[in-house]
C-alpha positions in Angstrom: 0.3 9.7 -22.2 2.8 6.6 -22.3 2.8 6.3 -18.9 -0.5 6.7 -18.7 -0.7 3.8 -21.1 1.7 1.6 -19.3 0.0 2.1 -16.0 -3.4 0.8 -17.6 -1.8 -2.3 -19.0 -0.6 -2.7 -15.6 -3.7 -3.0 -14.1 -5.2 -5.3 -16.4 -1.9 -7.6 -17.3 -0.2 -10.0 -14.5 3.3 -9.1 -13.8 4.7 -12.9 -14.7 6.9 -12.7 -11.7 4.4 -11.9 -9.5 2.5 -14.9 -11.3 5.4 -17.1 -10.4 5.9 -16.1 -7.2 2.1 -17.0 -6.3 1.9 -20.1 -8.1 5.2 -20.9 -5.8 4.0 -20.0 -2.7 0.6 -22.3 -3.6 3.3 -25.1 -4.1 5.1 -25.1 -1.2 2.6 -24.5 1.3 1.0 -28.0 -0.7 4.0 -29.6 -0.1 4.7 -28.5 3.5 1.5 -30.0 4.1 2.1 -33.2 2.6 5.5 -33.2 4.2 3.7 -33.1 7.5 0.8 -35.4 6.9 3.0 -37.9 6.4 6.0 -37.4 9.0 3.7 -36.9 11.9 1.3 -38.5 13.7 -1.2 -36.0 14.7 -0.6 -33.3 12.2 -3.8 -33.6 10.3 -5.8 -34.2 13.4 -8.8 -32.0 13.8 -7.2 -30.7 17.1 -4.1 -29.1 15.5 -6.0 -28.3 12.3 -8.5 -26.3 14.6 -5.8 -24.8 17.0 -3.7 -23.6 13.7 -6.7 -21.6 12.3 -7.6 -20.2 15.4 -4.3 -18.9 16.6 -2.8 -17.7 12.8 -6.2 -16.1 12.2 -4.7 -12.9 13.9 -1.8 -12.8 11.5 -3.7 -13.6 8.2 -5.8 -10.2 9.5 -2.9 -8.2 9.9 -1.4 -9.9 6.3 -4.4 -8.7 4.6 -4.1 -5.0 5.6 -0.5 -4.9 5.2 -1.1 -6.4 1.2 -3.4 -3.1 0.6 -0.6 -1.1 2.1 2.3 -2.8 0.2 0.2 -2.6 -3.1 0.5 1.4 -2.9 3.8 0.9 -2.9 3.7 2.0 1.7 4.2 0.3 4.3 2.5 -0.2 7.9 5.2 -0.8 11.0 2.4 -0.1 13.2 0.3 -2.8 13.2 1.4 -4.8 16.1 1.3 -1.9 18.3 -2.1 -1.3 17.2 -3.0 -4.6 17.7 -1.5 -4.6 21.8 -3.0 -1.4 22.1 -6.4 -2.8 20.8 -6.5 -5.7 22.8 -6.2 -3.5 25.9 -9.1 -1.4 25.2 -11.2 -4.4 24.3 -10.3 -5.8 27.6 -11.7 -2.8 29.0 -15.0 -2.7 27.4 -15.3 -6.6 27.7 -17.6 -6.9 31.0 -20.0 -4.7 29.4 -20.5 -7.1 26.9 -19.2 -8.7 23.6 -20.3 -6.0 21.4 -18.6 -3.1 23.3 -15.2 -5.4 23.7 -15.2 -5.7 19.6 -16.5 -2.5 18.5 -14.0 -0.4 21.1 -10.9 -2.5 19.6 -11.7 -1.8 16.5 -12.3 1.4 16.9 -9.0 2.1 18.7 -7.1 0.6 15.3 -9.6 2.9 13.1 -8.1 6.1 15.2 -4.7 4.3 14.7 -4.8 4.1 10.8 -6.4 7.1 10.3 -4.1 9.1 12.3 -1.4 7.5 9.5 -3.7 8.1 6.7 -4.1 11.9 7.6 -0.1 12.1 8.3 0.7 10.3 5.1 -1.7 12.2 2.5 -2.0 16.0 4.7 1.5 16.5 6.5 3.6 14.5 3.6 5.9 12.0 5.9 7.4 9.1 4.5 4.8 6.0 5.7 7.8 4.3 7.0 8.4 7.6 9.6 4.8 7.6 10.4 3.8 4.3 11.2 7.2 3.9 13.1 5.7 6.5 15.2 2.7 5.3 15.4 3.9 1.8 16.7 6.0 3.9 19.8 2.4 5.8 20.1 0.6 2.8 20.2 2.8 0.4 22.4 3.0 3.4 24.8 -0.7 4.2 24.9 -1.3 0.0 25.3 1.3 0.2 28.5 -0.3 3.6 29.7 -4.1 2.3 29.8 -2.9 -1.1 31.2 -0.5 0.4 33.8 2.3 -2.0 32.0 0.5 -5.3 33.1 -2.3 -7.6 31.6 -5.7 -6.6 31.6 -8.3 -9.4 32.0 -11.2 -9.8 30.4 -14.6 -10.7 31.3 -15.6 -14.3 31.5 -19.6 -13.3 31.8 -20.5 -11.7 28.9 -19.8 -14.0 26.3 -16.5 -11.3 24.9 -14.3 -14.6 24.5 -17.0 -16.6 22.5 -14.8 -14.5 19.9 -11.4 -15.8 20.0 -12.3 -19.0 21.7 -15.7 -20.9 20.6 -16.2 -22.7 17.1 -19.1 -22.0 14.9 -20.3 -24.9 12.5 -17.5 -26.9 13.9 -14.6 -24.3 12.8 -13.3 -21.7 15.0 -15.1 -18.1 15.2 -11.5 -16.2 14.5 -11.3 -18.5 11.4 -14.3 -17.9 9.7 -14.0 -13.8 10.6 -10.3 -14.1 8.9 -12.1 -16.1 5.4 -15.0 -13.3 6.0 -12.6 -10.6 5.6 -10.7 -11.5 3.0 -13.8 -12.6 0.8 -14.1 -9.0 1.0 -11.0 -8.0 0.6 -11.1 -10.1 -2.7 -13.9 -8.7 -4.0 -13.2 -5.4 -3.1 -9.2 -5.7 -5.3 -10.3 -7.4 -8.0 -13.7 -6.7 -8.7 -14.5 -2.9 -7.3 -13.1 -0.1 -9.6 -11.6 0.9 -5.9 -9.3 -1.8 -5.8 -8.0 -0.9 -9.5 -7.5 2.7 -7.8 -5.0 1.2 -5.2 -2.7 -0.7 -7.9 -2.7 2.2 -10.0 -1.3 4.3 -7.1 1.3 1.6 -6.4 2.8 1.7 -9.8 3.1 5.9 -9.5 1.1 8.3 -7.5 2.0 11.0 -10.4 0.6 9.2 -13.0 -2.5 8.1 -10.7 -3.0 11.9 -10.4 -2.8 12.5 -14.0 -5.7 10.1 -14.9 -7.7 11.8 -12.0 -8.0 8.9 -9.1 -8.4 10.8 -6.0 -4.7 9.3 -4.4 -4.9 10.8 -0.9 -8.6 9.4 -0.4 -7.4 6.1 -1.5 -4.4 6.2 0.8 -6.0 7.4 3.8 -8.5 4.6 3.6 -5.9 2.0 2.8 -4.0 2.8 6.5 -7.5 3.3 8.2 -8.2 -0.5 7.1 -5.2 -1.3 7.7 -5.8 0.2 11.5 -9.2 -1.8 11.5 -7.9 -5.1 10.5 -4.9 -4.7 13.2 -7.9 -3.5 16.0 -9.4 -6.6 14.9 -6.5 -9.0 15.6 -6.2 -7.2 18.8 -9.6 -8.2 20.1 -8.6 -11.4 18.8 -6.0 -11.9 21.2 -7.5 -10.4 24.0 -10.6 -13.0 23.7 -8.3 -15.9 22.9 -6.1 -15.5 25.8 -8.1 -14.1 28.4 -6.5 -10.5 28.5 -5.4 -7.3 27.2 -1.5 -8.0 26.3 0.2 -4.6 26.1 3.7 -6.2 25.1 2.6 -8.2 22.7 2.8 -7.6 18.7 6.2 -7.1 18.8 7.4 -8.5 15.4 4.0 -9.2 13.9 4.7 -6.3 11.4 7.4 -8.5 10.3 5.3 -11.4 10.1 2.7 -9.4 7.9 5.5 -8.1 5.7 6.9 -11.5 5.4 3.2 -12.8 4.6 2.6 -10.2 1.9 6.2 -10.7 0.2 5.9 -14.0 0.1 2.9 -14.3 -1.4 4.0 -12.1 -4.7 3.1 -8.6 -3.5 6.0 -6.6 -4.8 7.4 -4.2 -2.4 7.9 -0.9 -4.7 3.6 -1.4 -5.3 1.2 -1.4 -8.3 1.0 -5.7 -7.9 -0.4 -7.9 -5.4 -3.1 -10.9 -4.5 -4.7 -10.9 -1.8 -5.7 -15.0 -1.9 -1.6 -15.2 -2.2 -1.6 -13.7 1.2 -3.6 -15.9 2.7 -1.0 -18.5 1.2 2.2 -16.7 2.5 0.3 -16.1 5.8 -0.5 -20.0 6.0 2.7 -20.6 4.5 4.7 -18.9 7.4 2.5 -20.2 10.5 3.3 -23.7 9.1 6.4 -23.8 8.5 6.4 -22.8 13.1 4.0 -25.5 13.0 6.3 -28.3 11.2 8.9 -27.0 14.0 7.4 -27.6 16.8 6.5 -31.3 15.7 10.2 -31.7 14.9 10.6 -30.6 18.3 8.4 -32.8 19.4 10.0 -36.1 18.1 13.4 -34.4 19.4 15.4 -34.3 16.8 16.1 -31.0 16.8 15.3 -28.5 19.9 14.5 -24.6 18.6 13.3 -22.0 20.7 10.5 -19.7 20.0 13.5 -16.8 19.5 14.6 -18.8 16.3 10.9 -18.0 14.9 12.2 -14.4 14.1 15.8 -15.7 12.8 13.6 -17.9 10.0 11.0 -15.3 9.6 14.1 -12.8 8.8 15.6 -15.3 6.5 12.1 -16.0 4.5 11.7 -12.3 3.5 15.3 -11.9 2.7 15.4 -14.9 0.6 11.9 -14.0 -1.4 12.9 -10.1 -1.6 16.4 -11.1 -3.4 14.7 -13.5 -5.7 12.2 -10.9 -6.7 15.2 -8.4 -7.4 15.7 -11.5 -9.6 12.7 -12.3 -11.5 11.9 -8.0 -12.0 15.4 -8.1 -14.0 14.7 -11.0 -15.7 10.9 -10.0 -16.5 12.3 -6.1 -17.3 15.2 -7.7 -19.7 
């Protein structure tokens, strides 16, 4: 019954490190964005404003699927595989029209994420074993289906209005990133759903014990998960023209990083999903204040050094954490 207790409190009482770490995140994406309005030229321009939301609006999709995941206390290694392998099949469908190009992606990451959800909740393996197996599964299948090249897509049936045309002067990819987590929003912090997913996170056991149906939960947590990766898949296929079978590598680690970042605490039962969206825009612009820096020269960093910071960020955030949960505990 105390635990019971505790996990009830939990769901209605902010972790204050979780608080901190959101109202931190906030702050220093404010302040890389002050750093850059006023160091460079162009950097509020509507040109790079537009070309940031429209090229990170792949990785805020994958962020938000990975927060659900994360706030059971999983994990989802799968999602750029999912994503290549998407983007292939909405290449495919793409000269039969915009509709079949979107709808067949998505679909592919739904088959994706439920194939984890039903290994997770029926056959018992560890998420981090099945979503690892997954992303092999998927990466292969991408190569397979594109016979390990890209796949273009089709110019005349309006598929890459999707990633590539603005609506109401902001890019379509944008607005279906703010669409989604609207959703996602409402769905955490105002559906009784959503308090069903922290109280998994903070202990399956105890979730059983007050009667919320856990493996239901999970299996749709990875099959949104799946849908939201699909998604960023036919993304990137519209945006750049074609299927990309190789790509996604590391944008698990860039949704990780997005989530962590943002608050989410890895061992589960805590998480925002607006402080995604912050970590997410908090990570693409930190890339963004590089290449400007390498623009005026005075330093010169490849695009490999992206996954040297992006490994630094989450070690840095997960350590202080470790922190703030000892201090918060004591």
């Amino acid at each position: 019954m105390t635990s019971m207790l505790k996990t009830l409190s939990r769901l209605f009482v902010a972790k204050s490190s979780g608080d901190f770490a959101r109202l931190g995140v906030l702050l220093a994406l404010a302040g890389l964005i002050l750093f850059g309005a006023l160091r460079y030229d162009n950097f509020i321009s509507p040109f790079n404003i537009l070309s940031f939301l429209r090229y990170n609006s792949m990785f805020a999709l994958i962020a938000l699927g990975m927060a659900f995941v994360i706030i059971t206390g999983g994990i989802d290694l799968s999602v750029g595989g999912v994503a290549a392998m998407a983007s292939v099949v909405a290449a495919y469908l793409s000269p039969y029209g915009w509709f079949p190009g979107l709808a067949g992606g998505i679909l592919a990451g739904l088959v994706a994420g439920s194939i984890n959800g039903v290994i997770i909740t029926r056959l018992r393996i560890q998420p981090f074993i099945a979503t690892l197996a997954m992303m092999l599964a998927a990466y292969g299948t991408a190569l397979l289906l594109a016979n390990n090249q890209s796949v273009s897509v089709s110019y005349d049936t309006g598929f890459t209005t999707i990633g590539q045309d603005d609506f109401l002067g902001f890019p379509i990819p944008a607005w279906i990133a703010g669409v989604c987590y609207v959703l996602g929003w409402i769905f955490l912090e105002r559906h009784p759903a959503g308090r069903h997913v922290l109280a998994i996170g903070d202990g399956e056991a105890t979730a059983n014990l007050m009667g919320l149906k856990v493996d239901r939960t999970l299996f749709a947590v990875y099959a949104l998960s799946g849908v939201l990766a699909g998604l960023a898949g036919v993304i990137l296929a519209s945006q750049f023209g074609a299927g990309q079978p190789t790509e996604g590598v590391g944008w698990e680690l860039f949704a990780i990083a997005s989530v962590v970042v943002g608050g989410t605490l890895l061992t589960g039962g805590s998480g925002s999903v607006g402080a995604t969206l912050a970590g997410a825009l908090l990570l693409a612009m930190v890339f963004n204040i590089l290449n400007f820096e390498n623009g005026l020269g005075w330093i010169s960093l490849s695009a490999y050094w992206q996954s040297v910071i992006r490994g630094a960020f989450l070690l840095i955030v997960v350590v202080l954490q470790a922190r703030l949960m000892k201090k918060t505990e004591a």
